[in-house]
ChimeraX commands (.cxc) that place a marker at each C-alpha (Angstrom):
marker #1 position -13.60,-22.04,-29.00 radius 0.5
marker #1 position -15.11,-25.21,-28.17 radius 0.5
marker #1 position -14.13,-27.00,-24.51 radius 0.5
marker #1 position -14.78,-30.80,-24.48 radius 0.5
marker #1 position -13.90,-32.57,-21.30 radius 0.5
marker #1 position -13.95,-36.19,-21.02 radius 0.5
marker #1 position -15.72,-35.88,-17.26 radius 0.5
marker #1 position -18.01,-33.23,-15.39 radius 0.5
marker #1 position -17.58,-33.89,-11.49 radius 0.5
marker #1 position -20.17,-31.91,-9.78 radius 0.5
marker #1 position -19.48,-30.50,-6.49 radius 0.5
marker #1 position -15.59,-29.52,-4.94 radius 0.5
marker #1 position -16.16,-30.78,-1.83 radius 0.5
marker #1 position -13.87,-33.85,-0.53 radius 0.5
marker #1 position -15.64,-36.57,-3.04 radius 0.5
marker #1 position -15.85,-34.35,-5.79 radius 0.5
marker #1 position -12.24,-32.89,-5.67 radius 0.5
marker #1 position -11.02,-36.79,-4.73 radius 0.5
marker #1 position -12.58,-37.87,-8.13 radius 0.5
marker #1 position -11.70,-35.60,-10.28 radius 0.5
marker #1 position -8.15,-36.38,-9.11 radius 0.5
marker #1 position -8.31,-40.10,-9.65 radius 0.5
marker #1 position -9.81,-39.47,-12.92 radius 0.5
marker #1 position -6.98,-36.94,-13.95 radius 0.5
marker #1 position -4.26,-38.66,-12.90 radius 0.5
marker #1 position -6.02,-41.54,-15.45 radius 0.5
marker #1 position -5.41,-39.00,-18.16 radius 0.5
marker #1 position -9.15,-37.70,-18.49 radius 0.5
marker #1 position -9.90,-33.66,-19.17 radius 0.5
marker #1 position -12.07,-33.07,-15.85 radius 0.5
marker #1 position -14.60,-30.28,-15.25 radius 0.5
marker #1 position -15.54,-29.22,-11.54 radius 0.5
marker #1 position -18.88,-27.68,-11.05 radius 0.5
marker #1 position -19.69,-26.35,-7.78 radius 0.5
marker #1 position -22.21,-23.71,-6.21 radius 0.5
marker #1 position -19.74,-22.26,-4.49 radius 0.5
marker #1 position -17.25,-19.71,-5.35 radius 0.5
marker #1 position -14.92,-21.57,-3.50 radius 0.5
marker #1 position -13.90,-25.50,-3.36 radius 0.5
marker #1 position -14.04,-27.06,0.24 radius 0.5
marker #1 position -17.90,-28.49,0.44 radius 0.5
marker #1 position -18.48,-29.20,3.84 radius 0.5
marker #1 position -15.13,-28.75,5.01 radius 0.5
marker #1 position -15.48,-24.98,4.25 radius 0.5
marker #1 position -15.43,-21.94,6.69 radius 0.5
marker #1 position -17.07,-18.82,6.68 radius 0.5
marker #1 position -15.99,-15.44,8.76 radius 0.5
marker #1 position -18.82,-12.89,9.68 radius 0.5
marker #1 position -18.21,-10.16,12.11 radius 0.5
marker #1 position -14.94,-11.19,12.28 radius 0.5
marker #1 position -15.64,-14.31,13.80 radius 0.5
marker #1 position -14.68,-17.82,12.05 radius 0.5
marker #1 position -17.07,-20.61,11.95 radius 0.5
marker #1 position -16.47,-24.03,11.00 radius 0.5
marker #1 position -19.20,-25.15,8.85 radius 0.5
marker #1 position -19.32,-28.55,9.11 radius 0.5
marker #1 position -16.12,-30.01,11.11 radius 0.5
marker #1 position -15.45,-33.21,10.29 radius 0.5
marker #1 position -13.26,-35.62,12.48 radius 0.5
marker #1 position -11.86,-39.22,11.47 radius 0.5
marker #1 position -8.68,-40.44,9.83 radius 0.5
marker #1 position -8.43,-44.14,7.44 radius 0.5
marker #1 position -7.25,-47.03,8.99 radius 0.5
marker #1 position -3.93,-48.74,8.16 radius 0.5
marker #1 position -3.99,-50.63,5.07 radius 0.5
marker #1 position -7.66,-49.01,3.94 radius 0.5
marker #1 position -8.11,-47.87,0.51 radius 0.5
marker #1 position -7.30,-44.84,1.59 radius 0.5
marker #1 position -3.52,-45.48,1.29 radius 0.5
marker #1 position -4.32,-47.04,-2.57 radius 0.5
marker #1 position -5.53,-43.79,-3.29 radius 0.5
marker #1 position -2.70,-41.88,-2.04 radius 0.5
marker #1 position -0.24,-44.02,-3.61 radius 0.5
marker #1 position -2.59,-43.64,-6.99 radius 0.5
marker #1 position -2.41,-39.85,-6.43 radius 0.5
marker #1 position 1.39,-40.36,-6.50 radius 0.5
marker #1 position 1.38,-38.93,-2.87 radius 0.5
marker #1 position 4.15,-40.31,-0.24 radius 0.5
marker #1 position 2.74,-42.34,2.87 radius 0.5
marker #1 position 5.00,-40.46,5.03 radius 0.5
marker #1 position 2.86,-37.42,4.68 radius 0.5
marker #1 position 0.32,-39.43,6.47 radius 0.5
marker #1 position 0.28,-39.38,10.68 radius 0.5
marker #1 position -1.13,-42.32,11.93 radius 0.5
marker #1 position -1.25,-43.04,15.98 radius 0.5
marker #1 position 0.72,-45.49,17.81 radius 0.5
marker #1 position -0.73,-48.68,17.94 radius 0.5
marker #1 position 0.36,-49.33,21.40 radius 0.5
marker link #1:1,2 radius 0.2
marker link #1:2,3 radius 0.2
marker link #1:3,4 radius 0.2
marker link #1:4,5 radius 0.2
marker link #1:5,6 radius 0.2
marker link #1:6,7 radius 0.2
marker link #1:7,8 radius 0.2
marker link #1:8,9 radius 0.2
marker link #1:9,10 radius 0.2
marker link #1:10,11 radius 0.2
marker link #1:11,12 radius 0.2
marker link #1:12,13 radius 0.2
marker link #1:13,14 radius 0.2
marker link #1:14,15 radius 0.2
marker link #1:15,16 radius 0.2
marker link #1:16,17 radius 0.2
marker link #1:17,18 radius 0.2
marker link #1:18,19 radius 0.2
marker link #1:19,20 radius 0.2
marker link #1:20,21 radius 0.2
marker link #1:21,22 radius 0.2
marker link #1:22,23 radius 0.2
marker link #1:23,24 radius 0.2
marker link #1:24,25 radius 0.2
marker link #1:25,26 radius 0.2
marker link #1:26,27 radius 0.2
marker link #1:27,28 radius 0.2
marker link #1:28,29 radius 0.2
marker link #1:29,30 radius 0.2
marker link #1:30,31 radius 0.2
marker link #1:31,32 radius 0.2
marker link #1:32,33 radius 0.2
marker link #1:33,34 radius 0.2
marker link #1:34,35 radius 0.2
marker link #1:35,36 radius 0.2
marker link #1:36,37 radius 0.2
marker link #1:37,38 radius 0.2
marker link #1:38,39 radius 0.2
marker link #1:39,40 radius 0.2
marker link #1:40,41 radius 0.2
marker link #1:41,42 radius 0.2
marker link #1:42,43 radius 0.2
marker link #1:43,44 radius 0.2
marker link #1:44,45 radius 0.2
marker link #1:45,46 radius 0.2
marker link #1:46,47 radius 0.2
marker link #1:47,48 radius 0.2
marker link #1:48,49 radius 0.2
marker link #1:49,50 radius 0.2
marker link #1:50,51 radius 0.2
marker link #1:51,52 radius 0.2
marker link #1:52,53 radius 0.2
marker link #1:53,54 radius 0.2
marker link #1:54,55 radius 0.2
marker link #1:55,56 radius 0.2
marker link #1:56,57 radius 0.2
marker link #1:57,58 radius 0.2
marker link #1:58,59 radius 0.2
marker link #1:59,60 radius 0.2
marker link #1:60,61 radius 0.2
marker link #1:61,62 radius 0.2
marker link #1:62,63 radius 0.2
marker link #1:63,64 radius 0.2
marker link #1:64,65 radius 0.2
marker link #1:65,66 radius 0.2
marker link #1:66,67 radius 0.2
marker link #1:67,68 radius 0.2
marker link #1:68,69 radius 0.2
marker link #1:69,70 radius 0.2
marker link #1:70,71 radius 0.2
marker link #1:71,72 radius 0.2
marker link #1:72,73 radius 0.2
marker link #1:73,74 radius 0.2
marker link #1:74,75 radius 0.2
marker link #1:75,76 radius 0.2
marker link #1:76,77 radius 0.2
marker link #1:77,78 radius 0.2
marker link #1:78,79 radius 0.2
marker link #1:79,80 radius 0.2
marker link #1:80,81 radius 0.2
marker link #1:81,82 radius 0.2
marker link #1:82,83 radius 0.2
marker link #1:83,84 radius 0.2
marker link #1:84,85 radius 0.2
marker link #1:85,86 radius 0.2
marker link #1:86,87 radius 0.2
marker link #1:87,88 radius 0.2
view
């Protein structure tokens, strides 16, 4: 049996899972290739001796009104899932 997909996205990290999402929810038959044998690209963890290590912590959030918030609302996600500070 033959698999055609209409797009290959290569790595599951943030940008690679991201895209693969915008181009599914546009209908498209996406592929994800990633070295890994599990998504998370940077953002992953790893446990030896018991002890669990951050691999690449990342810190920062999208500011109000960025297109951030278009892609949620493309994703079909609801902006109250988001937290966002106080401006005051």
């Amino acid at each position: 049996m033959t698999r055609r997909f209409d797009a290959i996205v290569i790595g599951a990290g943030y940008g690679g899972v991201t895209a693969a999402a915008v181009l599914a929810s546009r209908g498209l038959r996406i592929l994800i290739l990633d070295k890994n044998k599990r998504p998370g690209g940077k953002a992953m963890r790893a446990v030896r001796n018991g002890v669990v290590h951050d691999l690449w912590p990342i810190a920062g959030g999208p500011t109000r009104g960025s297109r951030f918030h278009d892609l949620v609302r493309l994703l079909g996600m609801k902006d109250e899932t988001l937290l966002e500070p106080d401006p005051a």
